[in-house]
N, C-alpha and C positions, 0 to 999 in steps of 0.2 A: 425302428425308424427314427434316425435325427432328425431333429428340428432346427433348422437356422434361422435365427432371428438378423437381422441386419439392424443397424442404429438407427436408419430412419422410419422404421413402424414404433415408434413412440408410443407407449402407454399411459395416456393420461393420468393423471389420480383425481379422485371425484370425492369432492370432502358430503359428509352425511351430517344433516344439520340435525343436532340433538340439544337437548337441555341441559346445563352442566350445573351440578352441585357445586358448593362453594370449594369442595375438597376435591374435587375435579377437577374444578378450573384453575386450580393454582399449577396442575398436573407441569403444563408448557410450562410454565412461567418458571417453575424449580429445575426442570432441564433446561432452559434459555441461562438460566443464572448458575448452572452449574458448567455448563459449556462456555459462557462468558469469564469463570474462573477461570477452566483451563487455559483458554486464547489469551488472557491479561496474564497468564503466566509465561505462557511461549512468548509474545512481545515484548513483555515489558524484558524477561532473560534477551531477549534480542536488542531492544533498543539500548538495555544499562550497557549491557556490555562491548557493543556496539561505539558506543561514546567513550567510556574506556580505555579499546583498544584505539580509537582515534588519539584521544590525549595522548597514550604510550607513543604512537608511531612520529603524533606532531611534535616532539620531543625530540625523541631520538634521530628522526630525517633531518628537522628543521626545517622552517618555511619556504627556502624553496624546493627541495626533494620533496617535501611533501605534500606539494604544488603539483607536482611531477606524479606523485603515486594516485591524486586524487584523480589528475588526467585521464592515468590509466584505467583504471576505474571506472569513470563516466566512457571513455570510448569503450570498452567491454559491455559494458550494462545497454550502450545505446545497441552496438552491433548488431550484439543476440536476442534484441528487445523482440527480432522475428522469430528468433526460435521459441520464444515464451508463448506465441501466435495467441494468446487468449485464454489457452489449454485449460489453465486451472478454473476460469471460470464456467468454460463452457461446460466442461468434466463434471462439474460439483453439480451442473444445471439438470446435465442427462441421468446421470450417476442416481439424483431425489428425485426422478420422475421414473426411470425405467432402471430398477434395480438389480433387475436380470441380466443387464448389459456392461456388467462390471470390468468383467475377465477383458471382453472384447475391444471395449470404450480405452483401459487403459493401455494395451499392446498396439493398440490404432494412436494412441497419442504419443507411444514411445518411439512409433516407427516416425511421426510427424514430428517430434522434436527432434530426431536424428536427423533425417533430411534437412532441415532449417538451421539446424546448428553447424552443418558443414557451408553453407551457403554465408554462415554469418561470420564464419573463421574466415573464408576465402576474401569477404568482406573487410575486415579487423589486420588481416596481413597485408593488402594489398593496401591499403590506407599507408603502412608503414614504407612500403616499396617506392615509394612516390612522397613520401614523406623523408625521405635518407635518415633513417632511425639508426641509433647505433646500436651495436651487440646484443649489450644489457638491454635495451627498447623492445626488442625482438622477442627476447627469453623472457623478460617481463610482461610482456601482452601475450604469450603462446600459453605462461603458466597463469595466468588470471584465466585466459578461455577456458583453459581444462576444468579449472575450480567451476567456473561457472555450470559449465558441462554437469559435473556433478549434482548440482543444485536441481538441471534442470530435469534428470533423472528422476530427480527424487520426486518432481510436482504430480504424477499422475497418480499416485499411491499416497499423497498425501491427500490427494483431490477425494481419494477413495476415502481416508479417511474422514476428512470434513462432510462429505454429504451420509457417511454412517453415523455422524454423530459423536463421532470417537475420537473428541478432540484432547483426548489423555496420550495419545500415540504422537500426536503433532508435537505436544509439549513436552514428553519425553525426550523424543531426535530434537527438538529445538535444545534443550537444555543441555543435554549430551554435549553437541555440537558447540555451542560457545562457550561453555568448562572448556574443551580439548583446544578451542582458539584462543583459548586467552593464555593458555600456557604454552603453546609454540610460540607464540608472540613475543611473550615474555621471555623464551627464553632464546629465542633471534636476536633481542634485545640486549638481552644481558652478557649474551656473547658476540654480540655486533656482528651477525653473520650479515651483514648487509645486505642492497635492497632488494634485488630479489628474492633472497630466500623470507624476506616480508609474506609475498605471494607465494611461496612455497608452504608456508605454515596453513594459510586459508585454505590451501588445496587440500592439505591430508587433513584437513576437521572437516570439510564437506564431502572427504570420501566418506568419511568416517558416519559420518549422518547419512549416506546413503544406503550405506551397509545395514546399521540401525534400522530403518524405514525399513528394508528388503527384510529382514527378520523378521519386523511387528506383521509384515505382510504376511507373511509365509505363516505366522503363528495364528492367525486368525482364517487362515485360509482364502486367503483371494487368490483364486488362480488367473494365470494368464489365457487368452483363448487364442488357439494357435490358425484358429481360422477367421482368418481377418482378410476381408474379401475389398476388392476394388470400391467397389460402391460404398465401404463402411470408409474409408479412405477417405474418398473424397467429398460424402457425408459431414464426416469430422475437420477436412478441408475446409470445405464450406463454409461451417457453421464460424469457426474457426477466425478466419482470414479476415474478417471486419475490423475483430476487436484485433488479428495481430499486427494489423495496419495503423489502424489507430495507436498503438503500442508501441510502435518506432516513430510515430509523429508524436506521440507524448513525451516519448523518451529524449528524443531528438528537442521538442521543446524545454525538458527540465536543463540540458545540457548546453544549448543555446548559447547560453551568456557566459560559459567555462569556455566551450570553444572561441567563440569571439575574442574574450580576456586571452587566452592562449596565443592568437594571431598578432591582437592589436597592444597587448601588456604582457608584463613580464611575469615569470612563474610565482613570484611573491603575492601579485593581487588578484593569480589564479587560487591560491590557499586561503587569502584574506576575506573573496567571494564563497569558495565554495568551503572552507571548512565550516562557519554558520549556515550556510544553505543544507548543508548535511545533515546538520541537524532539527532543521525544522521539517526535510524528508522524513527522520527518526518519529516524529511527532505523531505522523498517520496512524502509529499502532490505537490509538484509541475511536479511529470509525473501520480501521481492521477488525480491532475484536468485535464491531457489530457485524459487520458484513459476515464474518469468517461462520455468527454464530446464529445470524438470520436469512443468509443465502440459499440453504435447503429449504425450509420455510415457506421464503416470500417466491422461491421457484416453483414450489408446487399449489401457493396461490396465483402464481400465473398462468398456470395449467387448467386453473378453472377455467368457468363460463363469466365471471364478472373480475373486474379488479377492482370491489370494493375493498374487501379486506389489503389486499397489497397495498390500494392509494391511501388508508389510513393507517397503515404499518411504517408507509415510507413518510408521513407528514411527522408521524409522532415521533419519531425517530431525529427526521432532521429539525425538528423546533429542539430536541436537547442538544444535538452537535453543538448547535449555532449555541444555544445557554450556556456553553460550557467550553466552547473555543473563544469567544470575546473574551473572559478574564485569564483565561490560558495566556495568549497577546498580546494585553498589558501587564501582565505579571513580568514577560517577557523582556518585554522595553523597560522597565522598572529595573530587572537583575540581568540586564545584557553584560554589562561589565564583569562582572561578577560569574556567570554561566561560562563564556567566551575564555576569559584569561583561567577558570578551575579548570575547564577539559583542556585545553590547548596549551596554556601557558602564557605567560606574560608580553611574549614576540607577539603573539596574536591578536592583542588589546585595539589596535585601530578596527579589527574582525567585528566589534560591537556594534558600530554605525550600521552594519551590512545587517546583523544579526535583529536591530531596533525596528529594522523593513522588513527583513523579510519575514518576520516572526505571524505578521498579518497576513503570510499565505493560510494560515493555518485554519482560519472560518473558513476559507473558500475552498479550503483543500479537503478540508472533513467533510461540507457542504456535499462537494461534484463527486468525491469516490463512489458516497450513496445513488447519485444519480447516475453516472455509470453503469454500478450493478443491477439498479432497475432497468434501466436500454436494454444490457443483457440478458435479465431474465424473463420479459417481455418477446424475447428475438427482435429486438430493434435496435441491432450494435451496430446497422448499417448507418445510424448517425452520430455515432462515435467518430468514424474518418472525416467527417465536415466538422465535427468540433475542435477535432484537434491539430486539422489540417488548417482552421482557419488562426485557431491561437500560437501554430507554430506560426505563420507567416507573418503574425502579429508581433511576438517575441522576438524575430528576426531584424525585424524592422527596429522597435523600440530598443532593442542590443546594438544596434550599430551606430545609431542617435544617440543615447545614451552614453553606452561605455567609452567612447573618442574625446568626451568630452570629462566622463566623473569617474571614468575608472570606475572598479568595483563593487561602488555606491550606486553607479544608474545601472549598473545590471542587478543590482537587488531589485531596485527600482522597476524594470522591464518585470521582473520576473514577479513581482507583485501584480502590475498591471494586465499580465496575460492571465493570471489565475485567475482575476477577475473576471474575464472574457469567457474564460473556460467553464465558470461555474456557470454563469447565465443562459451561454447555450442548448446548457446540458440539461437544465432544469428548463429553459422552453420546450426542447425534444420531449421531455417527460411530460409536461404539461399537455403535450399535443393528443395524451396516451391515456394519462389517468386524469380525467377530468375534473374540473374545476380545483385544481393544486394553486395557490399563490404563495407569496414574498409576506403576505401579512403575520404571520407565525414571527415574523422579526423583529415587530413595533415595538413591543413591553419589553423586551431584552435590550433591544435598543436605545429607550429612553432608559430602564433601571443602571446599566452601561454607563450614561450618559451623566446620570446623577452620582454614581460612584468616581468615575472621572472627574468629575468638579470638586466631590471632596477629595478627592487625594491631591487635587495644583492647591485647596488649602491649605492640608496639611505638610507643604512641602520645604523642608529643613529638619523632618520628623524623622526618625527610624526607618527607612526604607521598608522591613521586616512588620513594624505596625503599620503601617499607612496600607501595607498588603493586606495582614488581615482586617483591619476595622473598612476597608475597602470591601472584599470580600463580602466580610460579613452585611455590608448596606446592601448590596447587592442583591443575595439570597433572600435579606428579608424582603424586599419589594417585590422581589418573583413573586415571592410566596401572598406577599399580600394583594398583586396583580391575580390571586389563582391560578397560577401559569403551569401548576400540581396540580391536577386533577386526579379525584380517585375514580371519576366516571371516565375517563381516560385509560387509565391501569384496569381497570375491569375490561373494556372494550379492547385493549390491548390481548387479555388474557384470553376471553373468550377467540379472538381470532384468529390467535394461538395452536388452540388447542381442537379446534376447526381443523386445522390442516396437521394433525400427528403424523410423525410419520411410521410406516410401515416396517414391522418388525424383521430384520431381516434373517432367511433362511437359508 
C-alpha cells in the first residue's frame, strides 16, 4: 500500500529541552562555523570574481556599451525576478521541517519555475517589440534569458542542499562555475568576439553548474517524485506567490534609477550609476552567508510553540550586521576613488561620488535581508508585498525628482533613501511577530562610529590606509569596552542552537 504524503500536512519538529555539557554545546556552534566556511567560500568565489569580470568587460566594452550590457542585465534579472517566485526560500523552509518531502517539493518547484519563466520570457521580448530594439538587442536579451534559465534550474536542488546542511555541494558548483566564467570571458576578450558572445560565455558556465548540481544530486540520491499532484502545485503556488511578488517589486525597486537614467540620460551615466551600485549589491554576500547558514535553523525554530529562541537568534545576529556594516561604509567613502577606478578603470573615476552614497545601502541592506527571512520563516511573507510595494513607489518618486535634476548622483541618492524605507518596514512587520524587538541594539555602535569618525576628520592629510586602521582599531576597542561581546550572549546563542539539531537524514 503507498502512501501519499502531499506538502501541505506539514510535520512539525518538536525541539526536547535537555541539559547540554560544555562539549555539547559547542556541538551547533562547530557545524554553524563549519557551514559558515563553506558559504564565505561559495560568495566570496562569487563576489571576487564577479568584480573581475566586471573590471574585464568595463574595459573592453567601454562606458557606454557597457552601459548597454548592464541594461541588459538589470531588465533580465527584473523580468524573471517572477520566475525566482520565493522558490529557494520557501524550499529550504519546507525541505528543514518535513524532510520526507524532498523528491516532491523539488519536481513541484521545477515545474513552477518553468511555468514563470515562460511567462517572464514573453515578458523580456515583448518589452523589446515596443521598444524597436535592434538585431544584436534581441540575441542579447534571448541569450541572457537562457543563462538565467539555467540558474534557475539549478535553485531547487541547491535549496535541497542548503536545508541538508551540505553546504560543500553549493561551494563546489559555485566554484566550478566562476573558474569556467572567467575563462570564457577572458577569452571573448582576448579575441574580441564581441558583445554578444559576452552573454554567450555566461550561458555555457551556468550550464555548466547545472549539470554539476544534477551530478552531486544524483550522487547523493535525491530522487525526483514523479507524483506531484494538483494540490502540491498549488500548495507550493501558494506559499510561494508573496515573497515572488514582492520579488519583482524589489527587483523593479533595485532597477528603478537604471531605468529612469536609461530614459531620462545617456548610456554613460547608466554605467557611472550602475557600475558602483553593482557593487554594493556584491556586498550582500556577508548577511547571505548568515541566512544561507541559519535559515534551516531559525525555520525550524519557528515551527515551535514559542519564538523565543528565533527573536533572540534574530537580535543577536542583527546587533553584529549593523557592528560590522557601519565601518564597512566608511571604509568605503574613504577608498571610493581607489575601489571604482581598480575594478573599472580610469573612465569610471566620476563613478566615485555615486559609489561615496551608495556605499551606506549597505547597513540597511544587511539590516532588512535578515528581516525578510524572518517574514518568511514565520509564514508572514504576506508583508513583504506592502514593503516593497511601498518603497518601490517611493524610489519611483525620489528617481524622477532626483535624477532630472543630478543625474546619476540623485539616483544614488533615491536609492539610499528607499533602502532606508525598506528596512524600517520590514523590521516593524517583525516587530509586530517577535515581541518586544527594538532599534536599541544600535546606540553603542553608534556612538563608538561616531567617535572613530571625529578621529579620522583629525587625522585628515594622514595615509588614508592608517587613519583606516587606527580608525578601526578605536572602534573595536570601545565595543569591546561598551561589553557589546558578550560571552553570556555566545553561550545563549549556542544553547539555542543546539535546541533545534537537525534530523539526520535517511
Amino acid at each position: 500500500m503507498r502512501l501519499i504524503v502531499t506538502l501541505s500536512s506539514k510535520i512539525p519538529f518538536n525541539a526536547v529541552e535537555h541539559t547540554l555539557s560544555l562539549k555539547e554545546n559547542m556541538i551547533g556552534l562547530i557545524r554553524i562555523a563549519k557551514n559558515s566556511t563553506l558559504v564565505l567560500i561559495a560568495r566570496a568565489t562569487d563576489v571576487f570574481s564577479s568584480l573581475f569580470i566586471a573590471g574585464i568587460l568595463a574595459r573592453y566594452l567601454g562606458v557606454e556599451d557597457y552601459g548597454n550590457y548592464l541594461f541588459i542585465i538589470g531588465l533580465v534579472l527584473t523580468t524573471t525576478s517572477f520566475a525566482h517566485l520565493g522558490l529557494p526560500q520557501i524550499l529550504v523552509r519546507e525541505m528543514s521541517q518535513t524532510r520526507g518531502l524532498t523528491g516532491k517539493l523539488i519536481q513541484t518547484g521545477l515545474l513552477l519555475t518553468g511555468v514563470s519563466f515562460l511567462l517572464s520570457t514573453s515578458i523580456a521580448l515583448s518589452i523589446g517589440v515596443f521598444s524597436n530594439w535592434t538585431s544584436v538587442m534581441f540575441i542579447a536579451v534571448s541569450v541572457a534569458l537562457f543563462s538565467e534559465l539555467m540558474s534557475l534550474l539549478s535553485g531547487p536542488f541547491v535549496s535541497a542542499f542548503i536545508s541538508f546542511e551540505k553546504m560543500q555541494y553549493d561551494a563546489l558548483a559555485t566554484i566550478f562555475n566562476r573558474v569556467i566564467m572567467i575563462g570564457l570571458v577572458i577569452g571573448v576578450v582576448s579575441r574580441d568576439l564581441g558583445f554578444v558572445s559576452v552573454f554567450a560565455s555566461i550561458t555555457a558556465a551556468n550550464s555548466v553548474r547545472l549539470l554539476i548540481v544534477l551530478y552531486i544530486s544524483k550522487r547523493i540520491k535525491i530522487k525526483l517524485d514523479d507524483a506531484v499532484t494538483r494540490q502540491d502545485f498549488v500548495y507550493l503556488l501558494k506559499e510561494t506567490l508573496p515573497i515572488g511578488i514582492s520579488l519583482i517589486l524589489i527587483q523593479v525597486y533595485l532597477y528603478t534609477n537604471l531605468f529612469v537614467l536609461k530614459m531620462l540620460k545617456d548610456p554613460a551615466e547608466v554605467a557611472l550609476f550602475q557600475a558602483p551600485f553593482s557593487i554594493v549589491l556584491k556586498l550582500q554576500v556577508l548577511p547571505t552567508l548568515f541566512i544561507v547558514v541559519f535559515e534551516p535553523v531559525m525555520a525550524r525554530m519557528a515551527a515551535s510553540e514559542t519564538f523565543a529562541d528565533l527573536k533572540f537568534v534574530y537580535m543577536y545576529i542583527l546587533k553584529y550586521l549593523f557592528i560590522f556594516s557601519l565601518p564597512i561604509a566608511w571604509v568605503g567613502v574613504l577608498l571610493a576613488k581607489d575601489i571604482t577606478t581598480c575594478i573599472f578603470g580610469d573612465g569610471f573615476l566620476p563613478a566615485s561620488i555615486s559609489f561615496q552614497i551608495s556605499i551606506w545601502m549597505v547597513v540597511f541592506q544587511f539590516l532588512n535581508i535578515f528581516s525578510d527571512m524572518v517574514l518568511q520563516v514565520i509564514s508572514k511573507q504576506r508583508y513583504l508585498i506592502i514593503s516593497s510595494g511601498v518603497v518601490l513607489l517611493c524610489n519611483i518618486a525620489f528617481s524622477f525628482a532626483l535624477i532630472g535634476q543630478y543625474g546619476y548622483v540623485g539616483g544614488s541618492i533615491a536609492a539610499l533613501m528607499s533602502a532606508i524605507i525598506l528596512f524600517g518596514l520590514n523590521f516593524y512587520f517583525v516587530s509586530r511577530y517577535l515581541k518586544n524587538v527594538s532599534l536599541a541594539f544600535m546606540i553603542k555602535p553608534l556612538l563608538a562610529f561616531l567617535v572613530m569618525v571625529i578621529f579620522a576628520c583629525a587625522l585628515t592629510g594622514t595615509n588614508v590606509l592608517l587613519i583606516v586602521f587606527l580608525g578601526l582599531t578605536l572602534y573595536a576597542g570601545i565595543l569591546f569596552k561598551c561589553n557589546m561581546f558578550s560571552k553570556t550572549e555566545f553561550e545563549l546563542l549556542s544553547n539555542a542552537i543546539n535546541k533545534f539539531e537537525p534530523r539526520r537524514i535517511t
